[in-house]
C-alpha positions in Angstrom: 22.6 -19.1 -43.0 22.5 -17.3 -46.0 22.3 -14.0 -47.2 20.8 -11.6 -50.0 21.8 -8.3 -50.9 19.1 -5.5 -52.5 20.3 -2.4 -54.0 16.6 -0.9 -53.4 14.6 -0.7 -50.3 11.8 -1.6 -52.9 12.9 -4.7 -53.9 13.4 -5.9 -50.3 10.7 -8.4 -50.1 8.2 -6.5 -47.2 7.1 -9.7 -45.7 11.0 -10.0 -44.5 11.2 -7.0 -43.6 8.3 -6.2 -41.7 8.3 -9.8 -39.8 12.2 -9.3 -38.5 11.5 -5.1 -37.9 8.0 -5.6 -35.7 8.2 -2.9 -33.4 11.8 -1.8 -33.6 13.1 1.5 -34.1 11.6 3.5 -37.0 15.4 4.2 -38.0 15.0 0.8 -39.4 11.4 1.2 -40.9 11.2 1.0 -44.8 9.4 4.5 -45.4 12.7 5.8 -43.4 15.0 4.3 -45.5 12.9 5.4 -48.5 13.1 8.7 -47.4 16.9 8.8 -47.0 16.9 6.4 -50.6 15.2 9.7 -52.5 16.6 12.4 -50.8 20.6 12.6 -52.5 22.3 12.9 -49.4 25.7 12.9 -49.8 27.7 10.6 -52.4 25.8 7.6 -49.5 25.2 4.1 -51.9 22.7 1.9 -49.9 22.1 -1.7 -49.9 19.9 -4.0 -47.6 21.1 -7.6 -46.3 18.3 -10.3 -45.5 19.6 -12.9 -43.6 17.1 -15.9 -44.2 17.5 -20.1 -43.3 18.0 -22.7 -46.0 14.4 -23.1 -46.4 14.3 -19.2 -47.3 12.6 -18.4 -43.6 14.0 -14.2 -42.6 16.6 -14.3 -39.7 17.7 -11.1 -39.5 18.3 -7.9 -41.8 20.7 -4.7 -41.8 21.5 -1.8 -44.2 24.9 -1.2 -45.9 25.9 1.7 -47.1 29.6 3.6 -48.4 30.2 7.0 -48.5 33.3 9.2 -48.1 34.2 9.8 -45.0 37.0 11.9 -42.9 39.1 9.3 -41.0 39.9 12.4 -38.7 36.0 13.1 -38.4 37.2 13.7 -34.1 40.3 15.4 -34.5 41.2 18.1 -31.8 41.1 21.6 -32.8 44.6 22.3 -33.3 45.4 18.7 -35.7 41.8 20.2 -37.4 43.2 23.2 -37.9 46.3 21.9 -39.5 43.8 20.1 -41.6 41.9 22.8 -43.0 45.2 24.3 -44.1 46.4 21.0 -46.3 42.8 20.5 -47.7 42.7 24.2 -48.7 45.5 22.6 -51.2 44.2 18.9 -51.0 40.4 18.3 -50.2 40.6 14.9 -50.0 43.7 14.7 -47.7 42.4 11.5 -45.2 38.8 11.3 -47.0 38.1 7.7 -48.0 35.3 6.3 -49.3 34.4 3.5 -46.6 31.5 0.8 -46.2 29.3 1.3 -43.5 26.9 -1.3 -41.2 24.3 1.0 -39.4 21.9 3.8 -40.0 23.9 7.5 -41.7 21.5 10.0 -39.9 20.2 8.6 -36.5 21.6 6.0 -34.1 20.3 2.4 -33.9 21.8 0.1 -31.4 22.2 -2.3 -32.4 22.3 -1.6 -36.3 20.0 -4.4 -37.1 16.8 -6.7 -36.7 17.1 -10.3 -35.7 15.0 -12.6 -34.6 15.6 -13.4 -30.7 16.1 -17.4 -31.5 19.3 -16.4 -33.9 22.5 -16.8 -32.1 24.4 -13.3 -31.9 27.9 -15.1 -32.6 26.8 -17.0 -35.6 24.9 -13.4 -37.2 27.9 -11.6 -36.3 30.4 -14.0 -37.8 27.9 -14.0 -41.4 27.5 -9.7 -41.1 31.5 -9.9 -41.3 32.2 -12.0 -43.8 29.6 -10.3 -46.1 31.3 -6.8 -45.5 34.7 -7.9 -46.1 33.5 -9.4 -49.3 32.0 -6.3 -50.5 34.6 -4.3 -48.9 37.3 -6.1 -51.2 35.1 -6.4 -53.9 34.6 -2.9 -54.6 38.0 -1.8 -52.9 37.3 0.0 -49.9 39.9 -0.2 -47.2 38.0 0.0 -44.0 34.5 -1.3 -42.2 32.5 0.3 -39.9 30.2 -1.2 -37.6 27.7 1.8 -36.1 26.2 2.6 -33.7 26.9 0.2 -30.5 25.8 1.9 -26.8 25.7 0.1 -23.5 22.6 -2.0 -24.2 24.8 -4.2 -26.7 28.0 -3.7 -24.7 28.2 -7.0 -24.4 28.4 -7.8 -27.9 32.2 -6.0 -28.2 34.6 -9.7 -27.5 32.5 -10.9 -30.6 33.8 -8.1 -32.9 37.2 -7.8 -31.4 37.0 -11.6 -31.7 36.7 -11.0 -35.5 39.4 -8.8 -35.3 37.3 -5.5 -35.1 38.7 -2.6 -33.0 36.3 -1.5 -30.2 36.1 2.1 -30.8 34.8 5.6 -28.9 32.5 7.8 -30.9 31.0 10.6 -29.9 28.5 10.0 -27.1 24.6 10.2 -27.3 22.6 12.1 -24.9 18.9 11.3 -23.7 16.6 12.2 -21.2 13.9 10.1 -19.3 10.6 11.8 -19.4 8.9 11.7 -16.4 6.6 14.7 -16.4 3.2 15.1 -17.2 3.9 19.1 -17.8 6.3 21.3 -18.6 5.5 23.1 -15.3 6.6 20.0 -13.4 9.6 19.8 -15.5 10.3 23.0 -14.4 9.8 22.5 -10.8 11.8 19.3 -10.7 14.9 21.3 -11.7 17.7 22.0 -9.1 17.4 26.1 -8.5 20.4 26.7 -10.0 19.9 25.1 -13.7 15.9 26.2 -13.4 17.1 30.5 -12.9 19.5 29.9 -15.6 16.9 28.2 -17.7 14.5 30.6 -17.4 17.3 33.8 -17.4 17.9 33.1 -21.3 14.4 32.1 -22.1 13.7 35.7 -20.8 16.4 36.8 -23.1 14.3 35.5 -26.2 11.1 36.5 -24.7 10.0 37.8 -28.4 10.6 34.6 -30.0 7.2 31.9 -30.6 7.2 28.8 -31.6 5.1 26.5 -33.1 4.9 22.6 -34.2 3.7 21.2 -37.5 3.3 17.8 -39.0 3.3 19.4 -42.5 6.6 21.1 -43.6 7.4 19.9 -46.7 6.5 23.5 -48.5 9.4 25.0 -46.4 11.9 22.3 -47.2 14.1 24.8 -49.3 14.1 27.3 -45.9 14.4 24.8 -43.6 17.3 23.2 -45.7 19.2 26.3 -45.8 18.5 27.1 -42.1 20.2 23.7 -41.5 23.3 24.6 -43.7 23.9 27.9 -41.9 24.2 25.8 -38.5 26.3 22.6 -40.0 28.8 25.3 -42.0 29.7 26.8 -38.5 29.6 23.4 -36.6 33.1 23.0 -34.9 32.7 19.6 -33.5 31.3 17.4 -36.7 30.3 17.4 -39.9 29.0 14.4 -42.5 26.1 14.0 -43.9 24.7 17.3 -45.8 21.1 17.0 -45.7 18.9 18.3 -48.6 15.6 19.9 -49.0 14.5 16.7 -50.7 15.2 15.0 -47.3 12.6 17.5 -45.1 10.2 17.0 -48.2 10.3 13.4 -48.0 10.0 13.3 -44.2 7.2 15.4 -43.9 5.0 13.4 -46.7 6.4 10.4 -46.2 6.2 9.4 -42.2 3.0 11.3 -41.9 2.7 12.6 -38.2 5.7 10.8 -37.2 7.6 13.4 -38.7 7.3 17.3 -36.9 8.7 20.2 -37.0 9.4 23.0 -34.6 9.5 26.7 -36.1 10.7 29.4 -34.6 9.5 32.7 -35.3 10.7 36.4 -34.1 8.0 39.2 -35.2 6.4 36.5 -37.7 10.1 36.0 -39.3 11.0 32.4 -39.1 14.4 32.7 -37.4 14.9 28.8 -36.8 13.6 25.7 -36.6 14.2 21.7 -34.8 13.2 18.6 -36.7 11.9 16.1 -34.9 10.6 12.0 -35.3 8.4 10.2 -33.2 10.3 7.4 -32.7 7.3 4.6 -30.9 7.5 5.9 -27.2 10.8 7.6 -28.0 11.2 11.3 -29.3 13.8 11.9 -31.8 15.5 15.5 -32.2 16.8 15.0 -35.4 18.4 18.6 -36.7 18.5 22.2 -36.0 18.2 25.0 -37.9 18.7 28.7 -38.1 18.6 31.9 -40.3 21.9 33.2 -38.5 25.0 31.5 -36.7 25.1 33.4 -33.5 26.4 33.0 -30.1 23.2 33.7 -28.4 20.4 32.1 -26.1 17.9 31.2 -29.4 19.7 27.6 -29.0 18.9 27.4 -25.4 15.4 28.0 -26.1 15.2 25.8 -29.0 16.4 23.0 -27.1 13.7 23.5 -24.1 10.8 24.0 -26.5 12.2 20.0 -27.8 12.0 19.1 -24.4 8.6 20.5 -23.6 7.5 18.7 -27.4 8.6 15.2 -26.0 6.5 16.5 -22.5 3.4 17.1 -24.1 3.5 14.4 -26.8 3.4 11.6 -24.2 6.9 10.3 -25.3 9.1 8.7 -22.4 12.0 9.0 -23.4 13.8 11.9 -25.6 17.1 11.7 -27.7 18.6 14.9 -28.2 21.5 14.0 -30.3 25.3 14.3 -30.6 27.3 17.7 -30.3 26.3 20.7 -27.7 26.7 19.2 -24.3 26.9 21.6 -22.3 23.8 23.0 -23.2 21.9 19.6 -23.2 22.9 18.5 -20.0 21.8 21.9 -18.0 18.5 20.9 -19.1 18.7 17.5 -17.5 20.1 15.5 -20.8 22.2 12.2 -19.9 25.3 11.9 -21.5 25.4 8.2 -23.0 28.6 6.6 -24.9 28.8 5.2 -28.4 31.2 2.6 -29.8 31.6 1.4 -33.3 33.9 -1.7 -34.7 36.0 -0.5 -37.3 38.6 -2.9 -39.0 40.9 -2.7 -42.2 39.2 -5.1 -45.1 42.6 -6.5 -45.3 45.0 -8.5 -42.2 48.1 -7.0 -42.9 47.2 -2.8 -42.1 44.4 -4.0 -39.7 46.3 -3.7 -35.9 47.9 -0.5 -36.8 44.2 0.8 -37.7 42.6 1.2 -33.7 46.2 3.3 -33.0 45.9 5.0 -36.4 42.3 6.2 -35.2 43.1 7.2 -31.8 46.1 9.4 -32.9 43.5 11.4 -35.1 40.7 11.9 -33.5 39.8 12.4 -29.9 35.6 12.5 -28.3 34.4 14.7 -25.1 33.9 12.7 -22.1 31.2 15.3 -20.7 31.1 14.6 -16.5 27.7 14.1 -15.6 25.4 16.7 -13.6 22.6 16.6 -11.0 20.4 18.8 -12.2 17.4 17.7 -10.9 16.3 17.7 -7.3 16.2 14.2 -5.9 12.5 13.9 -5.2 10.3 12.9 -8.0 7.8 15.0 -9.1 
């Protein structure tokens, strides 16, 4: 098997790509990692791995990317407070810059495209040596495989085999649609979960929404409604999006791309960016004009679910973060591993102990909030 490395999704021959991608995620898709390409997130330094045969036939592709990154990206409030003291001094206290195997802003599991004839041990074993070349090459001290949930579960003895360290993230959540309306939604819900729904959407009873395909002329809003949420976010931060990014998204995957905005007496107070995602619905980000402990979230999140509803999607992703809230409404709570290893033996088995003493992820207990007839 052999490899070659692009520094531009442009110069990725599309044949190969398109032939190993079919009908996988959109995560994957070239006009998403064009977007991602223009839009300056971050310090992130992309690169694109074509695994091909000797007679130059595609096997299998992935994206590589580093970017600095908190080691203690997890940590518990009080060793995050400590934190935030020494990086008032040090910013960079535990900040590394790392190479990453996966996709920066959405989860992909797995991280890759491979034709189904290619044997996972064999791809796995080339993937690792080509990131601890590059990882020693340009001097970064630790790999990260992302994102691995229970439909590639299986794949974990591989990577420990490799001497990878299977580790928690934070967990996914998704929800099965099975409604044709949002009424049956509604009626489906235990009575509990549907009075509290419906108390706090009474609460915002002035606010209107509405969904867009076309949003790139309020990228610069939108962008700073994001900010105001990821500024107060207590449970994780990374990427910092930019209104290039909602730009790009909105002209570049067409219809695939919506937004939800939020208005309150024709002032847009908020909005959720969503991706069509083949028969899944994405909910990308959330925005708002204020950081408030109120019920506008609440509301935001059931107008997502009635989107995926009435878009014919089956199955919805609401993201990391915000449980709580995302379970009331029916959301399963679905862990995420990633293999993480030192580019270098020696540190490499202190690293999995190293990781767990900084960082900790909720382990939300699941809820019945649905009666148990179907609708």
């Amino acid at each position: 098997m052999k490899v070659q490395v692009y520094a531009r999704i442009a110069d990725v021959p599309a044949g190969a790509w398109d032939v190993l991608l079919g009908d996988a995620t959109r995560a994957l898709s070239r006009a998403f990692w064009e977007v991602l390409e223009r839009a300056g997130l971050n310090d992130f330094d992309y690169r694109y791995a074509v695994f091909t045969d000797d007679a130059g036939a595609p096997l299998a592709l992935t994206s590589l990317y580093t970017v600095t990154t908190d080691i203690a990206i997890f940590a518990p409030a009080p060793l995050r407070a400590v934190l935030g003291a020494v990086r008032r001094v040090w910013p960079g206290f535990l900040k590394l810059r790392m190479l990453e195997c996966g996709t920066p802003v959405t989860i992909s599991s797995p991280p890759w495209a491979k034709r189904a004839d290619v044997d996972d041990a064999a791809f796995i074993g080339e993937l690792d040596a080509l990131l601890r070349r590059t990882a020693r090459a340009e001097g970064q001290a630790f790999i990260i495989v992302r994102d691995f949930e229970p439909n590639i579960a299986a794949q974990q003895p591989l990577w420990r085999a490799r001497g990878y360290h299977w580790i928690p993230s934070l967990p996914n959540t998704y929800m099965d649609i099975r409604w044709d309306t949002p009424q049956q939604y509604l009626a489906s819900m235990r009575s509990y979960y549907r009075s509290k729904l419906l108390k706090h959407r009474k609460r915002n009873a002035g606010v209107r929404h509405e969904r867009v395909d076309d949003f790139g002329h309020l990228a610069d809003t939108l962008c700073r409604q994001w900010m105001v949420v990821h500024e107060s976010a207590s449970e994780f931060q990374r990427e910092v999006l930019t209104p290039e990014f909602y730009r790009r998204l909105s002209s570049d995957l067409g219809a695939d791309s919506k937004a939800l905005l939020f208005y309150r007496d024709d002032e847009l107070v908020g909005h959720a960016l969503l991706l069509r995602d083949g028969d899944m619905l994405r909910w990308l980000y959330v925005g708002r004009e204020i950081a408030a402990n109120d019920s506008l979230y609440l509301y935001v999140a059931h107008a997502v679910v009635d989107s995926a509803i009435e878009l014919g999607a089956k199955r919805l992703e609401l993201g990391l973060t915000t449980y709580a809230i995302k379970q009331d409404l029916g959301a399963d709570v679905v862990p995420i591993h990633v293999a993480l290893r030192a580019s270098w033996g020696v540190i490499n088995p202190f690293v999995g102990l190293g990781y767990a003493v900084l960082n900790s992820v909720p382990r939300p207990t699941p809820r019945q909030v649905f009666k148990s007839s179907r609708p």
